[in-house]
C-alpha positions as CSV (number, residue, x, y, z in Angstrom):
1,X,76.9,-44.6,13.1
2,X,74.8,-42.3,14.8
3,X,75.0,-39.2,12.5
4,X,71.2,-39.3,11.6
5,X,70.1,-38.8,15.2
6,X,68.5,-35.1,15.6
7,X,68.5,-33.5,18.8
8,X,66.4,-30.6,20.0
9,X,69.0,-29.2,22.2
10,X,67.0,-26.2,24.2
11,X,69.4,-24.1,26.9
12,X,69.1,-20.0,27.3
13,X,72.4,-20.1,28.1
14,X,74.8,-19.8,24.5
15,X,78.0,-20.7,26.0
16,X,76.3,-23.6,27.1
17,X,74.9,-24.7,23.8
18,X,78.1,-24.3,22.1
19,X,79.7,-26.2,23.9
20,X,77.6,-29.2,24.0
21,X,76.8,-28.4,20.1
22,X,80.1,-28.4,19.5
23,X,81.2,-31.9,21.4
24,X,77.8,-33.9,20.3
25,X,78.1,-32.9,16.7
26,X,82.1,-34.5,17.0
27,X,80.2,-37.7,18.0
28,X,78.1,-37.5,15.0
29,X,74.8,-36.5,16.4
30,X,73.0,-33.2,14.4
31,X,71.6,-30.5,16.6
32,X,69.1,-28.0,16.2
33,X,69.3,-25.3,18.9
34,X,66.2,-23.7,21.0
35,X,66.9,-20.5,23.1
36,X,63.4,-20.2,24.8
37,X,60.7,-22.5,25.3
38,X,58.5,-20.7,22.8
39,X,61.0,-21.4,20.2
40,X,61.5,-25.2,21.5
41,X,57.9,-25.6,20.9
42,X,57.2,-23.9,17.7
43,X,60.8,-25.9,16.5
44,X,59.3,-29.6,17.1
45,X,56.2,-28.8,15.9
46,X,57.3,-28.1,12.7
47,X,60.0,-30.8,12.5
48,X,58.3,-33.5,14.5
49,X,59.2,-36.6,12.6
50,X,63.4,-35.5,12.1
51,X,64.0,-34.6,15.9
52,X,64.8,-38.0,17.8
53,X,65.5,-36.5,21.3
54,X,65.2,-33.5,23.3
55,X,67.2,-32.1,25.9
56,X,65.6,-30.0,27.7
57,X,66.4,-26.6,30.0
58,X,64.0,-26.6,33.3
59,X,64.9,-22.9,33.6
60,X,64.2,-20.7,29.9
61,X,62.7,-17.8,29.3
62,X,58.7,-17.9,27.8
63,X,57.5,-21.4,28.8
64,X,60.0,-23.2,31.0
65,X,61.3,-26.6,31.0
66,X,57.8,-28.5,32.9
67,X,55.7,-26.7,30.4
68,X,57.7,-27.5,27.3
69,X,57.9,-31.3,28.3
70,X,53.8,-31.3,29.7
71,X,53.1,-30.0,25.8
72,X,55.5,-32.0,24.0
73,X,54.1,-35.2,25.4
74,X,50.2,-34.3,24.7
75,X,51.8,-34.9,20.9
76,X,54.6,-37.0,20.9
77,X,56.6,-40.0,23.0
78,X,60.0,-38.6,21.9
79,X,62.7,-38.9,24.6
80,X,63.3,-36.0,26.5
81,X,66.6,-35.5,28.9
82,X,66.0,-32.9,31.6
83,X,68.7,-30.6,32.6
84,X,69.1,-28.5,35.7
85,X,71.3,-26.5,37.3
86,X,68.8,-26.5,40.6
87,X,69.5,-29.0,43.3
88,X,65.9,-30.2,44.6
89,X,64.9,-33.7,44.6
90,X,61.4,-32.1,43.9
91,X,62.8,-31.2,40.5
92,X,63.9,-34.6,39.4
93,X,60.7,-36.3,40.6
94,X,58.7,-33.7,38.6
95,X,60.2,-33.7,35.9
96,X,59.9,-37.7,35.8
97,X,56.3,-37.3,36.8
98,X,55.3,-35.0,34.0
99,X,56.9,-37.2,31.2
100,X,61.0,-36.9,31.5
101,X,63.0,-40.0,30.4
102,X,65.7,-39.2,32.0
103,X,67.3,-36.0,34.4
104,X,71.1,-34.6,34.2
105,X,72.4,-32.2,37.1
106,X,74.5,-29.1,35.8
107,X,77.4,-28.7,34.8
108,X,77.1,-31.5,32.2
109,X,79.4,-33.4,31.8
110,X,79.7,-33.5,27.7
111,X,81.8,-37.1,28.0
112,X,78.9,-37.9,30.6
113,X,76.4,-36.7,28.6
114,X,77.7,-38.3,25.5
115,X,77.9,-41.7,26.9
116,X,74.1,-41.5,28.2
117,X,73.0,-40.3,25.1
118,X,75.1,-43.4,22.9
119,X,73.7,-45.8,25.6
120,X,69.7,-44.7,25.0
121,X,70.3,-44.8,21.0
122,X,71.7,-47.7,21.3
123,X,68.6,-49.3,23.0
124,X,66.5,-48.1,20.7
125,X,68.0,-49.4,18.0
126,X,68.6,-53.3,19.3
127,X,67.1,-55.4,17.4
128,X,66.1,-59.1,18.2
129,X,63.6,-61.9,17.7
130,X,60.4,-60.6,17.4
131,X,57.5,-61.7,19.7
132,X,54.2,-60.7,20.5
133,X,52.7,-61.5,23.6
134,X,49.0,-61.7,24.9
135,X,48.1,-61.5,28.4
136,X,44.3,-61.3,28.3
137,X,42.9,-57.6,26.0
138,X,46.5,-56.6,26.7
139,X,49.3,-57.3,23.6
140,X,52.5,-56.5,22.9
141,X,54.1,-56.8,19.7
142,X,58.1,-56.4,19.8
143,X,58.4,-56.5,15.9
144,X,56.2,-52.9,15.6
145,X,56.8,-52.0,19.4
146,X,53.0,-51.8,19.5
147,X,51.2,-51.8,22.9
148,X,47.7,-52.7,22.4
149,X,44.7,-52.7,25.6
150,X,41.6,-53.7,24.1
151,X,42.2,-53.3,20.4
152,X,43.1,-49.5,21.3
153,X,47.3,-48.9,21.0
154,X,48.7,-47.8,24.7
155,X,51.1,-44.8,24.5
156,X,54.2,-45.7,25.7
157,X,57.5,-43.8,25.8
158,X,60.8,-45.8,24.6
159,X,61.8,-46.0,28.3
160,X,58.2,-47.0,29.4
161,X,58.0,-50.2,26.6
162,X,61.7,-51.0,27.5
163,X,60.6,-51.3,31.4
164,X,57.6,-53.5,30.4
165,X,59.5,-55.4,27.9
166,X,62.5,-56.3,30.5
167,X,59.3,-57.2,33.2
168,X,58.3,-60.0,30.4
169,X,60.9,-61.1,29.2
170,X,62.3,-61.9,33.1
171,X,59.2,-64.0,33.3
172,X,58.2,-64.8,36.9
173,X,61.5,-63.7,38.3
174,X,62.2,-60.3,40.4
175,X,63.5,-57.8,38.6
176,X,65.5,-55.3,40.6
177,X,65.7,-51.3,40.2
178,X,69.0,-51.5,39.9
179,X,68.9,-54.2,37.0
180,X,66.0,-52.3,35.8
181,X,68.2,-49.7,35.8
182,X,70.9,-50.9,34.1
183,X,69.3,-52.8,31.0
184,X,66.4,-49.6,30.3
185,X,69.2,-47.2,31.1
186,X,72.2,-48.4,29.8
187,X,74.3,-47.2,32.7
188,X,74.9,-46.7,36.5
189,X,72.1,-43.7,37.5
190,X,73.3,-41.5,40.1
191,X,70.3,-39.9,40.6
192,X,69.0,-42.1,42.7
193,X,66.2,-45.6,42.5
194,X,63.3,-42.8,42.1
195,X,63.5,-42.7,38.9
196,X,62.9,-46.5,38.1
197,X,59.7,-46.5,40.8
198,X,58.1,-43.0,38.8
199,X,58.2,-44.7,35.3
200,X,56.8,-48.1,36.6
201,X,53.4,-45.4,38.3
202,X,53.3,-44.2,35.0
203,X,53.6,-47.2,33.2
204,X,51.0,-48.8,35.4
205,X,48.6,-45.6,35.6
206,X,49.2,-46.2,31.5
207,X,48.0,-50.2,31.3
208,X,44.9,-49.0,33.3
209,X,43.2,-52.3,35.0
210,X,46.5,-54.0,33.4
211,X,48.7,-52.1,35.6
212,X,48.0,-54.5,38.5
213,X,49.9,-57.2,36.5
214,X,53.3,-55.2,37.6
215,X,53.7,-56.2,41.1
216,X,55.9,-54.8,43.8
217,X,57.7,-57.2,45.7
218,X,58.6,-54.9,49.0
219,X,62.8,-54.8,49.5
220,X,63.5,-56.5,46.3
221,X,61.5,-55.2,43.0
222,X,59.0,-55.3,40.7
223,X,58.0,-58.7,38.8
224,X,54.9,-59.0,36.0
225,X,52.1,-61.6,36.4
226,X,50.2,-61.5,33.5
């Protein structure tokens, strides 16, 4: 089911890439390996359109991890999965800053790792009824997962349209982090809320004047008023 999903896998470490090689490629993802973040770079420029994710070293040789993902996303909205072995909240809220969809602690778990990865493909490939909806210059259509402000298309990562899809489709109801969290996520974070309250900045920061129509609702969530 999932054997044509490519993965940049990108780690200086070889034992470590073996091993997760080794255990995705047994759950039927294909992965191209990266030692350096030269060779990361130079690696998904070339074969852009195959790779579906990247996970992602913060500390290789070269460029390191920040750089690789600041680049990356200049280009492309491809998901990209942090890993660190570093234990600094400054790192995960970085890394989410700069463009990260997501942020794993080493070791990795590969049976952790596995089941975030299956849960993010399998978000991205739900399908449902499609819908488009218009608040004012701002459009969304669900069948092309086009976001449109003023005839010009908005550049949104998969986790970015899935937050602003979920904040529709509840309508004028709160939406929690932690429901945020599990329907964009797929899974109980243990990283912490921060990472639902940097992709909503970004998302907003993204929607320009439109931004405003995500709302914080102190103590409870987040809620959209188009």
């Amino acid at each position: 089911m999932l054997a044509d999903k490519t993965i940049l896998l990108v780690d200086d470490e070889t034992k470590i890439r073996i091993l997760l090689k080794d255990f995705l490629e047994k759950e039927g993802y294909h992965i191209i390996e990266a030692k350096d973040g030269r060779e990361a770079m130079d690696i998904f420029y070339c074969r852009m359109q195959e790779i579906n994710m990247i996970l992602l070293d913060v500390m290789i040789p070269e460029f390191d991890g920040w750089t690789v993902c600041r680049e990356i996303r200049k280009k492309s909205q491809v998901p990209i999965i942090m890993l660190t072995a570093r234990g600094e909240d400054f790192d995960e809220v970085h890394g989410l800053e700069i463009g990260a969809d997501d942020y794993i602690r080493k070791p990795v778990k590969p049976t952790v790792l596995v089941a975030r990865l299956n849960a993010f493909f399998r978000r991205l490939d739900k399908s449902g009824k499609d819908s488009v909806y218009r608040y004012g210059e701002l459009l969304i259509d669900t069948g092309s997962h086009q976001v449109m402000l003023r005839e010009e298309e908005v550049s949104l990562s998969p986790t970015e349209y899935s937050i602003l899809i979920t904040l529709i489709e509840y309508g004028k109801n709160i939406v929690s982090r932690e429901q945020l969290l599990q329907r964009v996520w797929g899974y109980d974070y243990y990283g912490g809320l921060r990472t639902v309250d940097t992709h909503i900045n970004r998302l907003r920061i993204k929607l320009k004047e439109k931004g405003d129509c995500i709302t914080t609702i102190r103590g409870f969530g987040y809620r959209f008023e188009g």
